[in-house]
C-alpha positions as CSV (number, residue, x, y, z in Angstrom):
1,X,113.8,-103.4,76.3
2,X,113.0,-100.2,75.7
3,X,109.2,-100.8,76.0
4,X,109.9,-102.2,79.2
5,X,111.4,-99.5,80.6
6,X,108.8,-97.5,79.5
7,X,106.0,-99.5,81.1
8,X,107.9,-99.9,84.0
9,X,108.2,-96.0,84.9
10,X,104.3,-95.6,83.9
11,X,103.3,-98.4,86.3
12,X,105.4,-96.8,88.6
13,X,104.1,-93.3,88.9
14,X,100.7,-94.9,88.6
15,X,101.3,-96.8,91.8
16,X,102.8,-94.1,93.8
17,X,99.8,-92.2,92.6
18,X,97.6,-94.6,94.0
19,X,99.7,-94.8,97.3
20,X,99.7,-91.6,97.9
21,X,96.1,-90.9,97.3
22,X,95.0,-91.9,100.6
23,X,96.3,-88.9,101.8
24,X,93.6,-87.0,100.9
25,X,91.2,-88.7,103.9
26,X,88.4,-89.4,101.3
27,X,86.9,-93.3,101.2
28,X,87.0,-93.1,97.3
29,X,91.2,-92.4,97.9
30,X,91.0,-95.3,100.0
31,X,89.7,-97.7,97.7
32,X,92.5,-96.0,95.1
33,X,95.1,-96.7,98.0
34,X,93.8,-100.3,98.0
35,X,95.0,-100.9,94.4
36,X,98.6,-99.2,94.8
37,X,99.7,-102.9,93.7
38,X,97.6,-103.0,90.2
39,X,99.8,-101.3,88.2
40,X,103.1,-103.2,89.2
41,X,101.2,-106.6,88.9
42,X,100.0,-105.6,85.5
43,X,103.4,-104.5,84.3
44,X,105.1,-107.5,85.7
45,X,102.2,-110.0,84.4
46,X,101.7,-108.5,81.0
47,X,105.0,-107.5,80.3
48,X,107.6,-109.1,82.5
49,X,108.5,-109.0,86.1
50,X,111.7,-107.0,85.1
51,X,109.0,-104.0,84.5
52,X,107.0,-105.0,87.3
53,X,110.4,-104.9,89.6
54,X,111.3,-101.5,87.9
55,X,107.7,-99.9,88.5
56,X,108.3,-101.0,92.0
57,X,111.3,-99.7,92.9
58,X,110.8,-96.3,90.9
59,X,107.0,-95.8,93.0
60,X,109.0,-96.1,96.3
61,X,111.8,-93.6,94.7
62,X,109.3,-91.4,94.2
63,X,107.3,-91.4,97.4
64,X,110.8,-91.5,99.0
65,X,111.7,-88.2,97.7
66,X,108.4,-86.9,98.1
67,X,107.4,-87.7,101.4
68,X,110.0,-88.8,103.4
69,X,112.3,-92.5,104.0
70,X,109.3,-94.0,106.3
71,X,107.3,-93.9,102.7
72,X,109.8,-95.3,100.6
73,X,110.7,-98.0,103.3
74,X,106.4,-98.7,104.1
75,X,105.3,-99.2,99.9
76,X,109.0,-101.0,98.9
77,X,108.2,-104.1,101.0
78,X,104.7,-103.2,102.0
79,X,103.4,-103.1,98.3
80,X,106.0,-103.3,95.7
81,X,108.1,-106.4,96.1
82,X,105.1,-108.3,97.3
83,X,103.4,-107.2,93.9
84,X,106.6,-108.3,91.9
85,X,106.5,-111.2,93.5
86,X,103.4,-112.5,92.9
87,X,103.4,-111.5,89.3
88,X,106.7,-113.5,89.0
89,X,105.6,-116.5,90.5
90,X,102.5,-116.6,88.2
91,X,104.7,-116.5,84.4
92,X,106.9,-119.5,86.2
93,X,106.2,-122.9,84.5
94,X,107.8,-126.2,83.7
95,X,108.0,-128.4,80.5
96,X,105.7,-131.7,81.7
97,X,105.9,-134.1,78.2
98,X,108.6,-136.0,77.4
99,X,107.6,-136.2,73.9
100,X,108.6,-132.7,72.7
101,X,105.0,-131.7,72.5
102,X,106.2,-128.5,74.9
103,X,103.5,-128.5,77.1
104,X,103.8,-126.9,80.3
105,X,102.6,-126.3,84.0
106,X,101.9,-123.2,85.0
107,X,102.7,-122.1,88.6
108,X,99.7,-123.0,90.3
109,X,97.1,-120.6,91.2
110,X,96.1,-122.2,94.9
111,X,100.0,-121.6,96.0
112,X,99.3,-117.8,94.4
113,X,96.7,-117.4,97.1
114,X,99.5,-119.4,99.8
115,X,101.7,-116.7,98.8
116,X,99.4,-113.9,99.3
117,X,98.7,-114.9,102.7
118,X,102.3,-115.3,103.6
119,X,103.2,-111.6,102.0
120,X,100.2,-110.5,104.2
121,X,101.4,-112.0,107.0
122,X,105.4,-111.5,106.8
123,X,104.0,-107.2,105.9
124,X,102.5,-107.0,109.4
125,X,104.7,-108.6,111.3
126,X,107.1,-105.8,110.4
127,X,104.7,-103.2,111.0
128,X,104.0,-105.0,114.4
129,X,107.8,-104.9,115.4
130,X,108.5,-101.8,114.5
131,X,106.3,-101.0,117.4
132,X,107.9,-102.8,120.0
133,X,109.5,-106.2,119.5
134,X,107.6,-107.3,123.0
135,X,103.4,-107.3,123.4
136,X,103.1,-104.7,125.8
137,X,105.5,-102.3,124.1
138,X,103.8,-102.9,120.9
139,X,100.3,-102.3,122.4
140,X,101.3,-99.3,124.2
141,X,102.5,-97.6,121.6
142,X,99.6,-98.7,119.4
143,X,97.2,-97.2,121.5
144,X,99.0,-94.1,121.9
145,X,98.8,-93.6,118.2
146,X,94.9,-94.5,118.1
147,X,94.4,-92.2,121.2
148,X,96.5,-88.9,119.4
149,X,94.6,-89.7,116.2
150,X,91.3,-89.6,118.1
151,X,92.2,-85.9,119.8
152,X,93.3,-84.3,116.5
153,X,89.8,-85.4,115.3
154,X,87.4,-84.5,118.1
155,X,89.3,-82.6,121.7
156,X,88.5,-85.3,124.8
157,X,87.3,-87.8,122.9
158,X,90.2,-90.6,124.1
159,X,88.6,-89.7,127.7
160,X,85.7,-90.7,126.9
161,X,85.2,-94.3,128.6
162,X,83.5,-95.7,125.4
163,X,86.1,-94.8,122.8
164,X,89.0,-96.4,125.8
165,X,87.1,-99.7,125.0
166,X,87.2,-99.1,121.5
167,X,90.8,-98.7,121.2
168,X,91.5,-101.5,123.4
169,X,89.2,-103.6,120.9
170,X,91.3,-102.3,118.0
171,X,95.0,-102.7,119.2
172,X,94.0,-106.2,119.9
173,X,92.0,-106.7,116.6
174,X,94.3,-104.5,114.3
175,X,96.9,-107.0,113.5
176,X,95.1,-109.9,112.4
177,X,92.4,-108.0,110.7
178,X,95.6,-106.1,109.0
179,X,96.2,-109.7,108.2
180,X,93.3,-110.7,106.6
181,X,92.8,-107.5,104.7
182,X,96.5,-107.6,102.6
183,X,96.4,-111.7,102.1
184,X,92.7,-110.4,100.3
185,X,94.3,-107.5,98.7
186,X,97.2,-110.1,97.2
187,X,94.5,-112.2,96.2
188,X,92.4,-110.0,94.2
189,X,94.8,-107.1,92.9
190,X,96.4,-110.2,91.3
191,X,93.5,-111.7,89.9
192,X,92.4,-108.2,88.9
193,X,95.6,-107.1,86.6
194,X,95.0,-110.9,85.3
195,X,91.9,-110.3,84.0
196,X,92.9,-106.9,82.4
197,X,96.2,-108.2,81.0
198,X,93.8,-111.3,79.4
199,X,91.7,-108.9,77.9
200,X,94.4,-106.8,76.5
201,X,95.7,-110.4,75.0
202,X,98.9,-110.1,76.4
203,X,98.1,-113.1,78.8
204,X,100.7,-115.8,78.8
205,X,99.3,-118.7,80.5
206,X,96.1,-119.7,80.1
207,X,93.0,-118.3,81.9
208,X,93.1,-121.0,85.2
209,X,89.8,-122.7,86.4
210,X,89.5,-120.5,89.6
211,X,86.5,-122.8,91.0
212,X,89.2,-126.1,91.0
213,X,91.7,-123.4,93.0
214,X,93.3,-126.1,95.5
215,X,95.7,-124.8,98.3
216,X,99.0,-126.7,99.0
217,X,98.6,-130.3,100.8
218,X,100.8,-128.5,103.9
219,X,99.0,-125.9,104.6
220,X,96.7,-127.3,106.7
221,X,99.6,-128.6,109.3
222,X,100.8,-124.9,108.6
223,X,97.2,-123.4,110.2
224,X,97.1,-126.2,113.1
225,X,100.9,-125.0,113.8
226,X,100.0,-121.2,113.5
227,X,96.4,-121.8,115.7
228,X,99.0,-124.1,118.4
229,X,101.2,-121.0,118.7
230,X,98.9,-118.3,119.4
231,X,98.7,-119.2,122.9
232,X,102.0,-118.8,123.4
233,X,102.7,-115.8,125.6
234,X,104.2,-112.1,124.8
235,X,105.0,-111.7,121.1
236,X,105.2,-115.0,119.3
237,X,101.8,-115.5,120.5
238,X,100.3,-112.5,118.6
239,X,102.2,-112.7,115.6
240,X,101.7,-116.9,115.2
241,X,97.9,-115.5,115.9
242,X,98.2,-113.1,112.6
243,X,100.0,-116.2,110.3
244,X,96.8,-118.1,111.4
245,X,94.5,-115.3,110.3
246,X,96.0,-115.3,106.7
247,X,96.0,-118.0,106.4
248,X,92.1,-118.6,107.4
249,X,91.5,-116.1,105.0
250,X,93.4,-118.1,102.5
251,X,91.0,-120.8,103.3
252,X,88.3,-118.5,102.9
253,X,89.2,-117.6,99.4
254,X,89.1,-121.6,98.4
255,X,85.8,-121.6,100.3
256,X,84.4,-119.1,97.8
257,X,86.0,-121.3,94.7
258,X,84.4,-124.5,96.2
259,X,81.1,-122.0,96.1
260,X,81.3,-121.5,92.3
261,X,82.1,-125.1,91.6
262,X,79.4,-126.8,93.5
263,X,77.0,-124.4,92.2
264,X,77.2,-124.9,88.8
265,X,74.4,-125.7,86.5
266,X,72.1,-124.2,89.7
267,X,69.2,-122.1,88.6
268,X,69.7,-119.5,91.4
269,X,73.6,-120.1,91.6
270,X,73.6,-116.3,90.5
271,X,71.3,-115.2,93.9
272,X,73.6,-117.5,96.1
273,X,76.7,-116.5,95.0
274,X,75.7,-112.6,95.0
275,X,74.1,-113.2,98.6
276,X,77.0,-114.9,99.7
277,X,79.4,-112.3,98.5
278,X,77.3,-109.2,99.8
279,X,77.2,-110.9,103.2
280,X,80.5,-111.2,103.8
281,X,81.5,-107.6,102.7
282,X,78.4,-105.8,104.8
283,X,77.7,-108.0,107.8
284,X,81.9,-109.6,108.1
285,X,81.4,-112.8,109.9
286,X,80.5,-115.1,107.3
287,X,83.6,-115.0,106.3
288,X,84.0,-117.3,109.1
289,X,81.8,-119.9,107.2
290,X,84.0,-119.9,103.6
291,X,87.0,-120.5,105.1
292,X,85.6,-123.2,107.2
293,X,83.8,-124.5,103.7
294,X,88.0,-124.2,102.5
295,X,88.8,-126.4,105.2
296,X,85.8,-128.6,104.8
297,X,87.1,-128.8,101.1
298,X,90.4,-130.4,102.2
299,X,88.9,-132.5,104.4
300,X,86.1,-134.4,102.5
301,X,86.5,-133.3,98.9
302,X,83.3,-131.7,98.3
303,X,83.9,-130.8,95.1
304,X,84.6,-134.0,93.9
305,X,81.0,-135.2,95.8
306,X,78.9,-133.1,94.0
307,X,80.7,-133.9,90.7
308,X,80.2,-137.4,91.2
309,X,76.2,-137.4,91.8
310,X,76.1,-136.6,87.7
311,X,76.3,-132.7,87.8
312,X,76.6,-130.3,84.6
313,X,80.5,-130.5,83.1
314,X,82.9,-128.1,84.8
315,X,83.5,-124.9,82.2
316,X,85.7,-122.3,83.6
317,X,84.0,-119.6,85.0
């Protein structure tokens, strides 16, 4: 117990470190800011989620008392219990032999990455309502925070009939790419503290086969619901718009896991994986083309295809 308290308040002040980084302005703080959920997933994954709870709730103590309530309230449920969360739900298993062998299931890893995108999505609709629980309120106020961030940087600027384009671009955009951004974060600060706890050997479960990653069977009625309902009007248009953004991003990530797997045994799967990867994080839009591969994947089980026309044996990659 006592080592668990003790983790727990390390990965605690290393999260609020991490949180509070970004403070500084500097790009390298905002990559640190990115990972404010590492050290909480760690603790919870390689220790147990009553440390990963604890590191969680003493981070957002911290900033609390530090920087204000707004701080405590934004990295509690904007971070911290999402991080517990997921490290929870990936120690949960179930006995599956009747014949006292003790296997187990583990907690799947393509409902991890559903639960990543809801997280993402249930974190922004919060932020969005706390705005303005009607469109125009929300985007009002929005603005109005881009257009007082833009004069304490350069005076006039917001005049400017260029940067009142921009900001109309980004109070539209903001939410679902919000969106998009914290179902990836989910995804790979989890996979991240995975990796380190396996190499520390205090993994539980076994490394998973990331490339057979499969999302739940509902979750495509789940995106043609979310798609549906962002044309409704006002509000619940907007926010059913950012649940379908996660969750196309959700789609994306099994996009890139149906990449690996058909690849295998390739000669230059190394250059198309790479060149798919680096295209996505300089140019953006292709992410467009994973999640549709995701989708694609559900539809006509590609993997499977490829498998079947006598391809190398699947190892875990």
């Amino acid at each position: 117990m006592m080592q668990i308290l003790l983790v727990g308040v390390g990965a605690g002040v290393a999260a609020a470190l991490l949180f509070a980084s970004v403070a500084t302005g500097s790009i390298f703080a905002t990559l640190l800011f990115y990972l404010a959920s590492l050290p909480i997933l760690i603790a919870a994954i390689g220790w147990s989620h009553v440390a990963g709870l604890l590191a969680a709730v003493l981070a957002a103590v911290g900033l609390g008392l530090g920087l204000g309530f707004y701080f405590f309230l934004a990295f509690l449920f904007g971070i911290g219990l999402p991080a517990w969360w997921l490290g929870y739900l990936s120690l949960l298993a179930r006995p599956i032999s009747t014949n006292g062998s003790g296997d187990v299931e583990w907690y799947p890893v393509g409902r991890l990455v559903y639960w990543s995108a809801i997280l993402g999505t249930a974190v922004v609709v919060v932020a969005v309502l706390s705005f303005g629980t009607d469109r125009d309120t929300f985007q009002t106020e929005l603005r109005n925070a881009f257009e007082r961030a833009l004069r304490a940087q350069a005076a006039g600027l917001p005049g400017r009939p260029d940067s009142r384009r921009l900001i109309d671009i980004l109070v539209v955009a903001l939410p679902p790419a919000a969106a998009v951004l914290l179902t990836l974060l989910n995804a790979f600060n989890l996979w991240l503290a995975g990796r380190i706890v396996n190499v520390s050997g205090r993994l539980r479960r076994p490394w998973p086969d990331l490339p057979a990653l499969t999302l739940p069977g509902f979750m495509p009625v789940l995106l043609a619901v979310a798609i549906a309902g962002s044309f409704l009007p006002d509000m619940a248009g907007m926010l059913m718009g950012v649940f379908a953004a996660s969750l196309f991003m959700a789609y994306a990530i099994m996009g890139f896991a149906v990449l690996h797997a058909i690849t295998r045994g390739m000669a230059s799967r190394a250059i198309a994986i790479t060149a798919a990867y680096v295209a996505v994080v300089v140019i953006g839009w292709p992410i467009l083309a994973m999640s549709m591969l995701g989708l694609a994947e559900t539809a006509f089980n590609i993997r499977a295809r490829f498998a079947a026309r006598g391809g190398p044996p699947a190892n875990p990659t």
